[in-house]
N, C-alpha and C positions, 0 to 999 in steps of 0.2 A: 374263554379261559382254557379249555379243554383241546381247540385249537393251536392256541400258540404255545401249551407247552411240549404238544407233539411234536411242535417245529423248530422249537430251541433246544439245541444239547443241554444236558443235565448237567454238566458244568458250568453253564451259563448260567442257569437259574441258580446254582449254587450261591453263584456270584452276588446275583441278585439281592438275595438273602441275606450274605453274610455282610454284603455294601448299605443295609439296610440301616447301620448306625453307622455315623463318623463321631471320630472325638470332636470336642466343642472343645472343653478345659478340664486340662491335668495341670493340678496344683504343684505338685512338682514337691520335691522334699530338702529343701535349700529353704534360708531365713524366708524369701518371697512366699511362701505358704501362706503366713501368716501378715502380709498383704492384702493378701485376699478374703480375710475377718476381720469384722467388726468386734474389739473386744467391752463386750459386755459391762458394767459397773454399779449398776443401780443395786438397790437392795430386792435379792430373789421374791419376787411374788410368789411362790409357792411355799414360803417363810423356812428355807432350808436355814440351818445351820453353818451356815456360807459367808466370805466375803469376796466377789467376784473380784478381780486385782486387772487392772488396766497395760499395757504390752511393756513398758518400760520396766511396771514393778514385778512382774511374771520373768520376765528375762532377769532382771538382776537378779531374784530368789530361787531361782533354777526350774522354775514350772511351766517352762516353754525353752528348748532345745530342738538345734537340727546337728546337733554332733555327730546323734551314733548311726542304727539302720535305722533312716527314716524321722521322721517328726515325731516329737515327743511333747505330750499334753499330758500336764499330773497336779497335782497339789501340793501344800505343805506338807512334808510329814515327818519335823524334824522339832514342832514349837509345838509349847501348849497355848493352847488357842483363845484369844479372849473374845467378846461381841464386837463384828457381828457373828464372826465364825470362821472356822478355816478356812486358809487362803486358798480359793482355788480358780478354773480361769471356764468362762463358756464363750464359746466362739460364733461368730453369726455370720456367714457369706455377704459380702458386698453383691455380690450377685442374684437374683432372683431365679427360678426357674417353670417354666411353664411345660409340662411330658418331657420326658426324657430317659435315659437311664444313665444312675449314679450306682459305681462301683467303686466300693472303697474294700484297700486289701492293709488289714492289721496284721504286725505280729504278737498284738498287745492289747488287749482291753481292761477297764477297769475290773479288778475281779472282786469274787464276793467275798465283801468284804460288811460285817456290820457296822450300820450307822450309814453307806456310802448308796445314792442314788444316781447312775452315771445316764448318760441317754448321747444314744445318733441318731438325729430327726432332722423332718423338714417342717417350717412354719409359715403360714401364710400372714400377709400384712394385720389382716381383721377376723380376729380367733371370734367364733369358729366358723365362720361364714366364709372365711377361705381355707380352712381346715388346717390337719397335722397329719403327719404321717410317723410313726414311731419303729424307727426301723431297728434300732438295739437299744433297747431297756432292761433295765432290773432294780432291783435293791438289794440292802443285805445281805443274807449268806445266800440269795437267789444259785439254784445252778444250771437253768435253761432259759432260754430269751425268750422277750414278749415283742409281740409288735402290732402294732395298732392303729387302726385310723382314728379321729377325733372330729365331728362334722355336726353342720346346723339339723333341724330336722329333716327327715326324709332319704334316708341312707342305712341299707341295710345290707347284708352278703349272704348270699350262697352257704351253706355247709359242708360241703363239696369244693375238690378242685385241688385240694393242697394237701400236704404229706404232715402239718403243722396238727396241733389239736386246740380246738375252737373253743374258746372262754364265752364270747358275747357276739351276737349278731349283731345287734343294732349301734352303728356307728355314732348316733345322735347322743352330747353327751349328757343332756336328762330325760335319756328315755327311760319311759318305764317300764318296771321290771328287775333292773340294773343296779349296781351300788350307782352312787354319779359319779357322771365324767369315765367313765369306763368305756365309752365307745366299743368299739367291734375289735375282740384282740383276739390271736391268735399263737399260739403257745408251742415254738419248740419241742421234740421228745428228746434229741440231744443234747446230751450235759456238756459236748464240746463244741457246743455253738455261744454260749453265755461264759462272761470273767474264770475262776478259775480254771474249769475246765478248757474252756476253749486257749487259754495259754498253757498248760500243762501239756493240749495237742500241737502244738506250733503253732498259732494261729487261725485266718483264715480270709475268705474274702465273702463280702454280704454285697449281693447285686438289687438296684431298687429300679423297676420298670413301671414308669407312669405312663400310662394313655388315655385316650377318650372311653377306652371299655374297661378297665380295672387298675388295681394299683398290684404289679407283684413285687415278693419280696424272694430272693433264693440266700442261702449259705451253702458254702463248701469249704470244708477244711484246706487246710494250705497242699496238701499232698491231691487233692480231687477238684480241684479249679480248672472248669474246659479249659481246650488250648487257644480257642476263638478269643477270650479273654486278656490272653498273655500278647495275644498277636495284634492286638488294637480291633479287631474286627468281632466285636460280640453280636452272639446270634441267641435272642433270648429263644426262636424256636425251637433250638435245640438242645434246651436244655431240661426240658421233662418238666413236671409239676412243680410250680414254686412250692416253698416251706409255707407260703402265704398269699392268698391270693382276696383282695379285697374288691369283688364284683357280683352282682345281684339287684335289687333294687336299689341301686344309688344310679345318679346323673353322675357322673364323675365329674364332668363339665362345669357344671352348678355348684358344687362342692369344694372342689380344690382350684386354686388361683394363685400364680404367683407366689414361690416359696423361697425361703432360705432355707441352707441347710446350718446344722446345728449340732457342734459338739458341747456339752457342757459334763462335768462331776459334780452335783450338789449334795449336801449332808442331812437325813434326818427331813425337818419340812413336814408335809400336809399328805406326805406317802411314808416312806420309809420311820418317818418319824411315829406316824400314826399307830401304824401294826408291830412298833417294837415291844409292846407291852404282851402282845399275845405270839412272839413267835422265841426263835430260840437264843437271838443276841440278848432277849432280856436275863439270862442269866450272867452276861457280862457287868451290866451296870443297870441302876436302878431307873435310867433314863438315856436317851437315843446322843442327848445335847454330852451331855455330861460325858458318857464313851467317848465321842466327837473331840471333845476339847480336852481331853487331857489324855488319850493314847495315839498322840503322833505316829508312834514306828507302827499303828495298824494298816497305815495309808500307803508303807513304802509301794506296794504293789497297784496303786489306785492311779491310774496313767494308760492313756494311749498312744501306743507305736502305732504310726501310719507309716505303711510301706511306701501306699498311694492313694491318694483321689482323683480319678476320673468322672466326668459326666461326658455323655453321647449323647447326638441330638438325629432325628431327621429332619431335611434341610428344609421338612413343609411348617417345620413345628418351630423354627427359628427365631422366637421372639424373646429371648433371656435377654438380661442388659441390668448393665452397671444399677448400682444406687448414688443417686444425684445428692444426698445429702450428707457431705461430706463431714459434719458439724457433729454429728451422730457415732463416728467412727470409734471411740473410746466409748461413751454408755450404750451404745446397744441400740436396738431397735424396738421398743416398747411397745408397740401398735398392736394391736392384739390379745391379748393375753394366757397364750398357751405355757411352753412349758417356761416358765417365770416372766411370763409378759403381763403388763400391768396397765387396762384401758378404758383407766374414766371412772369416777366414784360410783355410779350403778354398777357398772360392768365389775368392779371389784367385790362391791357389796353381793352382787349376783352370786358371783363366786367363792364369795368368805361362807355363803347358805349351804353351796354344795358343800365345799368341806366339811360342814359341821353335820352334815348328814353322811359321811364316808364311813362306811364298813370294812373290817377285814374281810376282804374276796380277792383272792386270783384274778387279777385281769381289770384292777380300775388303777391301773396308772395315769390319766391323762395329765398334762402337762400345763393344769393355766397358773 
């Protein structure tokens, strides 16, 4: 090694480096976007206060737009609400992805808003045995982002490595110790990386690099986004310590498999719903459901603007591909049950036990 880089110019190697990613697929910001999702339908297993709405009734009610900058993802926020809850839309990639990195540049995120739990993740087919990756979460009036992996047993991280500040190590999501289903999260110290703040700042862009040695997460507001980024050619080594780095005693290999990615906004549920009694939206109403369904203009702000979605690939790592089940397209892909997947009367029962053992703590978002 020490050889040949003596003997290649330093611009070559650059080269090297920065050819290290090609794009795969940019989703583009034209109707065909949403193409490329699966939209969702069934009834939220995480029992939000939601009704996920199918691409026909989302475009007629105006909660899917490519009018203005960009693609536009939001909800109702004009009706008071009846069961199962307000309309709003979660999106599931036809596509799978096996490493890679996924760069998505907002100028809009759901902001903190009470009663609102919005999430951009990745999901594997078979929760949790092909894991989750939680790359922008929060609830309520949250005002810094969470991100987290969610995995079978045997997966833990470093404390070290990242500029983020560390809620939970143990990725497994009933390890002990832990509220459940909290997996290994890691915690933003910027208020303009999470909903209000982060649109008050102009936006921004969240980079997700998955490999066989760790999963990283970066943010940079819209004005400090490299320029390797803008130019199609991202060089995750040059971008200094992610906000998040999820590596240590985990196989990543064994762990994560095959994911979608995943925008959804859900209501209230078996998180936000839970800890509205003990935080500060309870002094809006005397329940999460009830706020939810009768203050529509709370929501105007509850929507993502994507500038863009990109994913990069190396071309050793090129096994991503379509999903064969075309039949699926409208309800979603249920297989799993992360963040509102729903799989098999045990698997649900399994997880009706965690919830009912969920504590108010920082950092047990998971998503079954």
């Amino acid at each position: 090694m020490h050889v040949l880089s003596t003997l290649l110019p330093l611009g070559f190697m650059a080269q090297l480096t920065s050819a290290a990613y090609s794009l795969k697929d940019d989703y583009g910001t034209s109707d065909s976007f949403f193409d490329n999702f699966n939209f969702f339908t069934d009834h939220d297993p995480t029992n939000g206060y939601v009704n996920y709405v199918d691409r026909d009734t989302a475009t007629k009610n105006g909660l899917i737009n490519t009018h203005g900058n960009g693609v536009y993802i939001g909800v109702d926020n004009t009706t008071v609400s009846s069961d199962p809850g307000r309309a709003s839309v979660r999106l599931e990639s036809t596509k799978t992805y096996k490493y890679g990195l996924i760069i998505l540049d907002l100028s809009h995120m759901p902001a903190s808003t009470c009663g609102s739990w919005p999430a951009f993740w990745m999901l594997g087919n078979n929760w949790p045995s092909n894991g989750e990756i939680d790359i922008i979460e929060g609830l309520n009036d949250q005002t810094s982002n969470q991100m987290a992996l969610h995995t079978s047993d045997g997966c833990s991280i470093d404390t070290t490595g990242f500029t983020g500040h560390l809620d939970t190590s143990n990725c497994y999501v009933d390890a002990d110790g832990q509220p459940a289903n909290s997996g290994c999260a890691i915690r933003s110290d910027h208020t303009e990386s999470y909903g209000t703040g982060f649109n008050d700042n102009g936006g921004g862009v969240y980079a997700t690099e998955w490999t066989s040695d760790a999963i990283n997460v970066w943010f940079w507001p819209s004005d400090s986004v490299p320029r390797d980024i803008g130019s199609d050619s991202p060089s995750p080594v040059d971008w200094g310590n992610p906000t998040a780095k999820f590596a240590g005693d985990c196989d990543i290999d064994s762990h994560f498999d095959e994911m979608r990615i995943v925008f959804d906004i859900t209501f209230c549920g078996d998180w936000a719903g839970e800890v509205w009694g003990s935080s500060s939206c309870a002094e809006k109403s005397g329940s999460c459901n009830d706020y939810v369904q009768n203050n529509p203009s709370a929501f105007t702000e509850s929507y993502w603007q994507v500038r863009s979605l990109k994913v990069y690939d190396r071309p050793e790592n090129d096994d991503n591909h379509d999903d064969d089940h075309d039949d699926d397209h409208e309800k979603g892909h249920g297989r799993g049950y992360g963040h509102g997947h729903g799989g098999g009367p045990e698997k649900r029962a399994a997880a009706l036990n965690r919830r009912q053992q969920h504590r108010h703590a920082r950092g047990h978002g998971g998503h079954f």
